[in-house]
Structures are given as structure tokens and as C-alpha cells.
C-alpha positions in Angstrom: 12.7 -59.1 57.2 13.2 -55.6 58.0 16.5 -55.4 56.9 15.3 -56.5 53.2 12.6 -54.0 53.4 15.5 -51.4 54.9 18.2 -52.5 51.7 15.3 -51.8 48.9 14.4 -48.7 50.3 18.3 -48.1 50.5 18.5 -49.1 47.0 15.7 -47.3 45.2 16.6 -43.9 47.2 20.2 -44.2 46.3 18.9 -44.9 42.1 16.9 -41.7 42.7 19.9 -39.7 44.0 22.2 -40.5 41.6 19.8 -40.0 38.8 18.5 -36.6 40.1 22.7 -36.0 40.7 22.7 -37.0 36.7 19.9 -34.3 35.5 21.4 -31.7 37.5 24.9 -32.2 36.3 23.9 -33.4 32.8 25.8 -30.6 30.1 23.2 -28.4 28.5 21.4 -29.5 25.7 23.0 -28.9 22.2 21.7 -25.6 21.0 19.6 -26.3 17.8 20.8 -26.3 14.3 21.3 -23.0 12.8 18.4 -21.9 10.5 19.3 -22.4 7.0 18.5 -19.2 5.5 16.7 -20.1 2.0 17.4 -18.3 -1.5 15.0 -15.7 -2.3 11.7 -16.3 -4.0 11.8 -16.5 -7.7 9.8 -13.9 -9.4 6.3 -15.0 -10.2 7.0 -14.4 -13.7 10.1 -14.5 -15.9 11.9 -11.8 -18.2 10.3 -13.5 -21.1 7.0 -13.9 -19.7 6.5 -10.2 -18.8 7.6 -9.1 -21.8 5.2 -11.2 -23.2 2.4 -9.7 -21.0 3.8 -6.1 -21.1 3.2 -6.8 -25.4 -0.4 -8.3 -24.7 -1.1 -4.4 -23.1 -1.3 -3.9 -26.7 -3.4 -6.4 -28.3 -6.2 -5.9 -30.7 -8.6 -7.6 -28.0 -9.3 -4.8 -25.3 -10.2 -7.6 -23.1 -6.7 -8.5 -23.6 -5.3 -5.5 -23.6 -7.2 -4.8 -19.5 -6.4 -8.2 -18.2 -2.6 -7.7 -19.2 -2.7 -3.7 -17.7 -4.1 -5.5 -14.4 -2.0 -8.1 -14.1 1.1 -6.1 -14.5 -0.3 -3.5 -11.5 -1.5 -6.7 -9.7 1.8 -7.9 -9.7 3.7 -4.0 -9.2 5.7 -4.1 -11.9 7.7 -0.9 -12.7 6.6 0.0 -15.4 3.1 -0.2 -14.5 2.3 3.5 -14.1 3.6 4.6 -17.1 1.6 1.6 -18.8 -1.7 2.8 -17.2 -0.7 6.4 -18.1 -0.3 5.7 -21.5 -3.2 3.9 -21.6 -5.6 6.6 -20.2 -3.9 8.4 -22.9 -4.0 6.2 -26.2 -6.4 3.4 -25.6 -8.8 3.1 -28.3 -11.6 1.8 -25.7 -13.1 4.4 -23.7 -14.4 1.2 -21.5 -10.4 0.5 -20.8 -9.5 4.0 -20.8 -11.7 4.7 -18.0 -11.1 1.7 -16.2 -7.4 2.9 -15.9 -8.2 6.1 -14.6 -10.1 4.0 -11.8 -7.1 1.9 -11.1 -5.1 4.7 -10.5 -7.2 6.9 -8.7 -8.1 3.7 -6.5 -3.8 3.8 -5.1 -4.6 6.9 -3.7 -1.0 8.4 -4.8 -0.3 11.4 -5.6 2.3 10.1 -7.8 -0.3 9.2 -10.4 -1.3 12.6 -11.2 0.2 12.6 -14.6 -1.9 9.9 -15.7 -5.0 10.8 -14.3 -5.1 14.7 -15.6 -4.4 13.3 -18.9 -7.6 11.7 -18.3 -9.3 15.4 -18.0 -9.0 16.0 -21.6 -10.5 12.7 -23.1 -13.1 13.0 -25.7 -15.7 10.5 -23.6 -17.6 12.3 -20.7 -17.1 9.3 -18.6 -13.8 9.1 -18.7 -13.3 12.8 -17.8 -16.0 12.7 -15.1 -13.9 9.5 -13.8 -11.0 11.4 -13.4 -12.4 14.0 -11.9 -13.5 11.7 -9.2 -9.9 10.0 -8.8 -8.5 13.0 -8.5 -10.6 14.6 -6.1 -10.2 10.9 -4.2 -6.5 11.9 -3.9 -7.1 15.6 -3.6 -3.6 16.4 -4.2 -4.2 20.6 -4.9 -1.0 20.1 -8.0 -4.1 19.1 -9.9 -6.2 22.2 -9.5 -5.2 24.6 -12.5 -6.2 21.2 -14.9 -9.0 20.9 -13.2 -10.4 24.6 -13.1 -9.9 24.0 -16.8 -12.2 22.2 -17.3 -15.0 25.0 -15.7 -15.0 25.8 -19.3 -15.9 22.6 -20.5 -18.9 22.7 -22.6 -20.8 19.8 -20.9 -22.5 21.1 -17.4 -22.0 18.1 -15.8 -18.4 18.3 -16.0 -18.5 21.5 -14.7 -20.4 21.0 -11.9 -18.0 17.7 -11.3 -15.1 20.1 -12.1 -16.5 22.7 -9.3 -17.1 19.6 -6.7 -13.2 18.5 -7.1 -11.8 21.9 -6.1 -13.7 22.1 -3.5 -12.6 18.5 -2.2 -8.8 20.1 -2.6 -10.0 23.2 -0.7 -11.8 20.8 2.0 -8.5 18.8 2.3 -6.3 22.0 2.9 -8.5 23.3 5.3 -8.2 19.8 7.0 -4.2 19.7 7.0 -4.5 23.5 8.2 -6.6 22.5 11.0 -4.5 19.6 12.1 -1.4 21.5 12.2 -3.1 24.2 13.9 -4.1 21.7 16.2 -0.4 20.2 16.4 1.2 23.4 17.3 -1.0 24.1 20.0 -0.7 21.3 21.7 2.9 21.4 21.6 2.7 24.8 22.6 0.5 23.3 25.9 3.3 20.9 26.5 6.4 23.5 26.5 4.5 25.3 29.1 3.6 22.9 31.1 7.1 21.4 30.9 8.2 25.0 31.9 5.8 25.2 35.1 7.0 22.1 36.5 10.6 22.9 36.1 9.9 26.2 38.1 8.5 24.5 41.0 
């Protein structure tokens, strides 16, 4: 009887061996399939379709005409800018003009300058007070000679809106003085302490 029992526990250790012998010497698993690398994404819209939308930017319907601008900036088209800079400039609805000036104002980029100081000499006092705003938002200083101009507009609100946005320029140059005052001192600190350890 012990020499069954002996034999099974001879077989099953020599099973467990040689499969243990297997998983060790097994070859390594195939590496996976390459990614396939997929086409690019279509464009959301195509060459008909935007020029379809770019012609909608003047429709009779200023509703229209807004959802069009939007959609084109929504979407970054090129062109874009110069339609929203146009638009600050031509649009027939003070409503749409001044909502362009807030759209480009709202990027924060300097690069919409053009656009928004053409919005310093429209006819509607919102619209002028609006750019004001964006461009003391951006406080680029390029802007301040158009905007000193208008410190003889005749409404006093613009003025005193005028007077508010050179002071944000003034406020932002004193900020970048201060911060690369800061800058060069510290670097200063760190060449001298770099030069005080080296002399040890």
C-alpha cells in the first residue's frame, strides 16, 4: 500500500516539475500587434459648408448673421478674426457689433487689437464703452494713443472709461516692471551665492 501511495506522490510531483520546467522555458509571449495608426479626423465641416456659413456672416437676419460669426470662432477657423473685425466695423446691429467686440476681447490676445480699436470709434456708446473694457482686459499699451483719443470724446462716460483703460495699461507695466525687477534680483542672489560656494 505504501508503495501506491509512494508512485502517486512520484507521479503528481514529476507532472508538477515538468510543467513548472514548461513555464520557465516556454518562449516569450508574442509581442502585441502593432497599433494601427488611424487617418486623421475629418474636418467638422466641409469646404462647401463653410463657405456656406462664412456667407451666412452676412445675412439680412442679425441673428443669423451672430450665430454664423460664433460658430466660425467656435470652431477657429482662419479667417475668423478678420470676420469679427470686419464685423465690429460694418455690422449694421450695434447688438452684434458689440457682441464681437466681447468675443474678442474675451481671447485675451493681443493680436485682436485691430479689431477691437476699430470698435473705439463706433457711433453707439456701448459699443465704444465695450471696447474700452476688452481692451483694457488685454492691456496691451499698442492701444494707448486710440484710446487717449477718445479723452476728447464728447460723452463723459467715455472719458472717464477712456481714463480707467490707461490706467489698467499703466497698472500692467508697472506689474511686468516689478516682476522683472523681481527676476533680476533673484538671479542676481543666486550668482552670488553660486560664487560663495565655489570660494569655499
Amino acid at each position: 500500500m505504501r508503495w501506491i501511495v509512494a508512485i502517486v506522490i512520484l507521479a503528481f510531483t514529476s507532472v508538477f516539475l515538468y510543467d513548472k520546467y514548461k513555464i520557465m522555458n516556454a518562449p516569450p509571449p508574442a509581442p502585441p500587434p502593432p497599433v494601427m495608426m488611424h487617418d486623421m479626423p475629418q474636418p467638422l465641416f466641409t469646404e462647401p459648408e463653410l463657405r456656406s456659413i462664412k456667407h451666412s456672416t452676412k445675412d439680412g437676419d442679425a441673428g443669423v448673421r451672430w450665430a454664423a460669426i460664433q460658430l466660425l470662432f467656435t470652431i477657429k477657423d482662419p479667417e475668423s478674426t478678420e470676420i469679427l473685425s470686419r464685423t465690429v466695423a460694418e455690422d449694421p446691429d450695434p447688438e452684434v457689433r458689440m457682441n464681437a467686440v466681447r468675443l474678442l476681447g474675451g481671447s485675451g490676445d493681443s493680436r485682436q487689437l485691430p479689431g477691437l480699436i476699430k470698435g473705439l470709434n463706433d457711433t453707439d456708446q456701448d459699443v465704444r464703452l465695450s471696447s474700452l473694457k476688452a481692451l483694457g482686459d488685454i492691456g496691451d499699451p499698442a492701444a494707448a494713443p486710440y484710446v487717449a483719443a477718445l479723452l476728447k470724446d464728447p460723452d463723459a462716460d467715455i472719458k472717464t472709461a477712456a481714463l480707467h483703460t490707461l490706467g489698467r495699461f499703466q497698472d500692467k507695466r508697472t506689474a511686468e516692471f516689478r516682476a522683472m525687477t523681481d527676476q533680476l534680483r533673484r538671479q542676481y542672489e543666486e550668482a552670488v551665492k553660486k560664487s560663495q560656494e565655489n570660494s569655499k
